[in-house]
Residue, then its C-alpha position, 0 to 999 in steps of 0.5 A: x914134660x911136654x906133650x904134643x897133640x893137635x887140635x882141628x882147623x874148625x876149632x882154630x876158626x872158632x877162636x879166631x871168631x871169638x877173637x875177632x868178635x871179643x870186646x873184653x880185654x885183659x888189661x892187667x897181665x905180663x904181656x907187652x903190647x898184646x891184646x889178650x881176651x879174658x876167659x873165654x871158656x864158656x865160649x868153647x862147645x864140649x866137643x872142642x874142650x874134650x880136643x885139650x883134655x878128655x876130661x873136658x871138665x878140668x879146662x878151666x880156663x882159655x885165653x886168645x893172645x894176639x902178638x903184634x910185631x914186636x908184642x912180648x910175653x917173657x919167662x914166666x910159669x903158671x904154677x900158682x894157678x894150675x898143675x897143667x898149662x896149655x898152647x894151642x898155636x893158631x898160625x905158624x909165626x914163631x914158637x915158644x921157649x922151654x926152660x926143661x932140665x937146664x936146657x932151652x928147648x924151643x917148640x916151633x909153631x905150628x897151626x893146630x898143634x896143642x901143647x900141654x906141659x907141667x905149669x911150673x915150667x918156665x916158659x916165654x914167647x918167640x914171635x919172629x916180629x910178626x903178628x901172631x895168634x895163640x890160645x892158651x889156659x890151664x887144666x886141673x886148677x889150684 
């Protein structure tokens, strides 16, 4: 299942300011070529937590990803570490695909759009070959 809901501009500039200002990357992950920051909760105030979840206590992690023109992320899930995954798109470059029910379903990106799915869906990034900024994380950890 996936839900769609959107997020405010002033939220998309705070990520982009922690982006801009962050000096901490996460070098172990399954990404190729992206620069991805490590947790970056504690950075996020209340209000824009409570704009992923209304129970802003069981976000309880946000990463920023940068895709560079030929970054990738492949099939993967996040089942081992939450029971919901979430996108916050931060521009309108590419999209995600979902593999749901046997069928590929593709989420167009969309600047402000949050989705929020069940983390054992198998999901990868399309990014059209251009530079592209999301934010990502996990609600109701395992």
């Amino acid at each position: 299942m996936v839900h769609r809901k959107s997020v405010s501009t002033d939220f998309i500039n705070l990520l982009f300011d922690i982006f801009k200002n962050n000096n901490e990357w996460d070098t172990e992950n399954i990404t190729s070529k992206c620069l991805l920051t490590k947790n970056v909760i504690n950075k996020i105030p209340v209000n824009f937590i409570k704009q992923i979840y209304d129970d802003y206590r069981q976000v309880h992690h946000l990463h920023i990803l940068k895709y560079p023109e030929f970054g990738k992320l492949n099939w993967h899930n996040h089942f081992v570490f939450e029971k919901k995954s979430y996108i916050i798109y931060m521009d309108n470059v590419g999209g995600t695909f979902f593999k749901i029910n046997n069928k590929l379903v593709f989420e167009n990106s969309e600047k402000n759009k949050l989705v929020i799915f069940d983390s054992e869906l198998q999901h990868k990034a399309y990014n059209d070959d251009e530079i592209r900024f999301v934010a990502a994380g996990g609600i109701y950890k395992k």
